[in-house]
VOPAGU-2260 file (C-alpha; in pm, 1 decimal, decimal comma):
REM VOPAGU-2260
SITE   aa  ch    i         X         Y         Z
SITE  UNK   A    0   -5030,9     953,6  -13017,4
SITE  UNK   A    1   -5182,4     678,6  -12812,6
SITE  UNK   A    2   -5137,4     298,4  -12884,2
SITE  UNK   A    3   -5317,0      11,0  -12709,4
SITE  UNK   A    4   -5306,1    -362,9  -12752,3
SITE  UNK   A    5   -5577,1    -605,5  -12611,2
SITE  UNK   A    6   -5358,9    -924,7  -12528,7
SITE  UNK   A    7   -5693,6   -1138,7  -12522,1
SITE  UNK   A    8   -5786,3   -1037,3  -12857,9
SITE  UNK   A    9   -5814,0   -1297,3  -13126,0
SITE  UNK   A   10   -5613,2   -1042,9  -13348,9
SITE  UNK   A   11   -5193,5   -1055,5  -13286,7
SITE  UNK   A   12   -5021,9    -746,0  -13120,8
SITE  UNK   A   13   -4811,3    -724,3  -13389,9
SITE  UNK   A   14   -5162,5    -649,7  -13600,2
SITE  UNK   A   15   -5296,3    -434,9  -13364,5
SITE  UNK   A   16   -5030,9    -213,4  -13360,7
SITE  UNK   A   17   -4973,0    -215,9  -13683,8
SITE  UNK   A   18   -5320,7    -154,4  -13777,9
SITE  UNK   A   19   -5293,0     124,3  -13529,4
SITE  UNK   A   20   -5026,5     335,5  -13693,7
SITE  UNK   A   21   -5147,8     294,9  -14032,8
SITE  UNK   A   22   -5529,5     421,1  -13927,1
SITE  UNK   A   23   -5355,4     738,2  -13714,7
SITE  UNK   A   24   -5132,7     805,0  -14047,9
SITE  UNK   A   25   -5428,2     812,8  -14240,5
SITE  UNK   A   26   -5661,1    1000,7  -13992,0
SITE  UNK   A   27   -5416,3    1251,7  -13956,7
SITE  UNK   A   28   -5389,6    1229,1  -13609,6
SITE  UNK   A   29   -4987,9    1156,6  -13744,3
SITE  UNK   A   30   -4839,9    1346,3  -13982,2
SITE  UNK   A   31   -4502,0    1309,6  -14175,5
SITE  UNK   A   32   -4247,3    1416,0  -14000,8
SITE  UNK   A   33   -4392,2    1313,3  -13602,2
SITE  UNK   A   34   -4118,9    1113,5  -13414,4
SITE  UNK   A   35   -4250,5     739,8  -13315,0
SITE  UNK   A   36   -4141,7     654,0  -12935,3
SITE  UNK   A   37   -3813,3     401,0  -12958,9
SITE  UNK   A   38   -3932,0      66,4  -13006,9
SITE  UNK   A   39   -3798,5     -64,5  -12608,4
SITE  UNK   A   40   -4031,9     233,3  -12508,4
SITE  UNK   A   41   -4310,8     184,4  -12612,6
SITE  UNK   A   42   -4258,3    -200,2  -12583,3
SITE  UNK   A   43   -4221,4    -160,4  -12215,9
SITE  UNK   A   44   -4520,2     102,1  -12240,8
SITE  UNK   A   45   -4739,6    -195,3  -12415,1
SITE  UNK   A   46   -4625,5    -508,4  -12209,6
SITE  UNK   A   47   -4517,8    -599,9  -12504,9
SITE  UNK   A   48   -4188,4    -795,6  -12678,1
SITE  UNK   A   49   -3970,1    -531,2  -12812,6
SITE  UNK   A   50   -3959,9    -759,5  -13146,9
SITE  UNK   A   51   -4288,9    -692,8  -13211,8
SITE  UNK   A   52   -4266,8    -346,2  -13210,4
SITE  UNK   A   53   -3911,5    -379,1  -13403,6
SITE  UNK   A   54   -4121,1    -581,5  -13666,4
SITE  UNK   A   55   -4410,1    -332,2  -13718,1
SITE  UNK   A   56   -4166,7     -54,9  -13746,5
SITE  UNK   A   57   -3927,1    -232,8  -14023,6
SITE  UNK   A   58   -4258,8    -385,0  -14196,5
SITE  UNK   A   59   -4427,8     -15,1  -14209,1
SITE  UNK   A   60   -4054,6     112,4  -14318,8
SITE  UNK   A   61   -4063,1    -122,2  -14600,4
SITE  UNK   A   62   -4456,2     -22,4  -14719,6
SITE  UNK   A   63   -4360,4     361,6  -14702,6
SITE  UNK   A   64   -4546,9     458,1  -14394,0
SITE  UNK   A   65   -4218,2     496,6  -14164,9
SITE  UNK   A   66   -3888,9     637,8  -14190,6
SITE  UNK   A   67   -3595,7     492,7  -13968,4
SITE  UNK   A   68   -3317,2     779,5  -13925,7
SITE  UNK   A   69   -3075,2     588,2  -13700,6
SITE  UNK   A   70   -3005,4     728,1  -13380,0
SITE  UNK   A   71   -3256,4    1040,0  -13439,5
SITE  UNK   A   72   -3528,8     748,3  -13411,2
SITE  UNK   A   73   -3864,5     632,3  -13607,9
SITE  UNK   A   74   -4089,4     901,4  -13805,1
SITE  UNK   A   75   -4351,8     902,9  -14005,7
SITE  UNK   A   76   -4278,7     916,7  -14436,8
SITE  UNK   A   77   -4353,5    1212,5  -14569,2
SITE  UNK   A   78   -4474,7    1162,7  -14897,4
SITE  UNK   A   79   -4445,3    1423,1  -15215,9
SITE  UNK   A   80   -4802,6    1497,1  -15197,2
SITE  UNK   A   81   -4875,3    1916,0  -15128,6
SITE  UNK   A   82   -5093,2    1779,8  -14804,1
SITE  UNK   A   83   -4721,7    1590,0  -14694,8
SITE  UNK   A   84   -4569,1    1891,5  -14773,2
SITE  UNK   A   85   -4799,0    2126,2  -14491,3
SITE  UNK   A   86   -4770,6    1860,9  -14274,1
SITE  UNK   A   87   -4369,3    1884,7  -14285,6
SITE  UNK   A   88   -4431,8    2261,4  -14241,4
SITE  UNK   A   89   -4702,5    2246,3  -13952,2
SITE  UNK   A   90   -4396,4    2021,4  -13751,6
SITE  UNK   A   91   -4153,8    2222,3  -13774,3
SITE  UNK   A   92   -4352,5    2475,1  -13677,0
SITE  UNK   A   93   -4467,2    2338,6  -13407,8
SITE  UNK   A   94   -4129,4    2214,1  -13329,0
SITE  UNK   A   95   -4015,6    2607,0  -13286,9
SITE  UNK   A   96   -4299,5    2770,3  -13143,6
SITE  UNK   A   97   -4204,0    2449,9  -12860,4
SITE  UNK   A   98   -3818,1    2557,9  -12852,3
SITE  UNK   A   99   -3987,7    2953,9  -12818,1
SITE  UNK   A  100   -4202,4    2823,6  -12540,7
SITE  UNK   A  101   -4475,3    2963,5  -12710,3
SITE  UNK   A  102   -4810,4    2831,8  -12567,0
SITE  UNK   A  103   -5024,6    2606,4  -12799,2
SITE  UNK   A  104   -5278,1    2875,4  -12802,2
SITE  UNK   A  105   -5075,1    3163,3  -12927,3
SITE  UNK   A  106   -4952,3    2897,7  -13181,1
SITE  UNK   A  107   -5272,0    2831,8  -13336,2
SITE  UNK   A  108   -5363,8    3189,1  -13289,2
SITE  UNK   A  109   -5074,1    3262,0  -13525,9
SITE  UNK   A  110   -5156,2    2996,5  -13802,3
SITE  UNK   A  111   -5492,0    3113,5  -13802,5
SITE  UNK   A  112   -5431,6    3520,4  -13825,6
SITE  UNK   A  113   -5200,5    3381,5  -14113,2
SITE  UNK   A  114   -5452,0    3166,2  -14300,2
SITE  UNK   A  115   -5695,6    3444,8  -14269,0
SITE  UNK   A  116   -5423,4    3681,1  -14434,9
């Protein structure tokens, strides 16, 4: 998950960020359940205001796209769809085989050895 902003861009930062989140959502590059950096984070990480990342996290919250869970942070919605529901599954998953220190590789290796099953 990489974010940029272009502060002499005719568009706002608010916009491109926004913009941002919602195209890697639906790209798939982030899937429901993947943890969004705090907003003073990645503010500081983007030279940016930590409003405007507040804002674009409450104004995706309210469209669907992002979940706030309090102290446990930002995340992206899951939605009821089967394709949310794998995604769910693929994060925890990778969550554990992370807490197993189990290489990426061998990960993959294992999803795939599964599908093939």
């Amino acid at each position: 998950m990489v974010f940029t902003v272009d502060k002499t861009s005719a568009v706002t930062l608010y916009e491109q960020l926004r913009t941002q989140i919602i195209e890697q959502v639906k790209s798939g590059e982030l899937i429901a359940g993947t943890k969004l950096p705090p907003v003073r984070e990645l503010a500081d990480g983007l030279g940016v205001a930590p409003y405007t990342v507040a804002r674009v996290y409450r104004l995706l919250e309210q469209d669907g796209v992002l979940e706030t869970r309090g102290r446990n942070g930002t995340v992206v919605s899951a939605s009821d769809s089967a394709e949310a529901t794998l995604q769910r599954a693929a994060t925890e998953y990778a969550t554990r085989a992370r807490e197993l220190k189990i290489d990426a590789a061998t990960a993959l290796e294992y999803i795939r050895t599964a599908l093939r099953g």
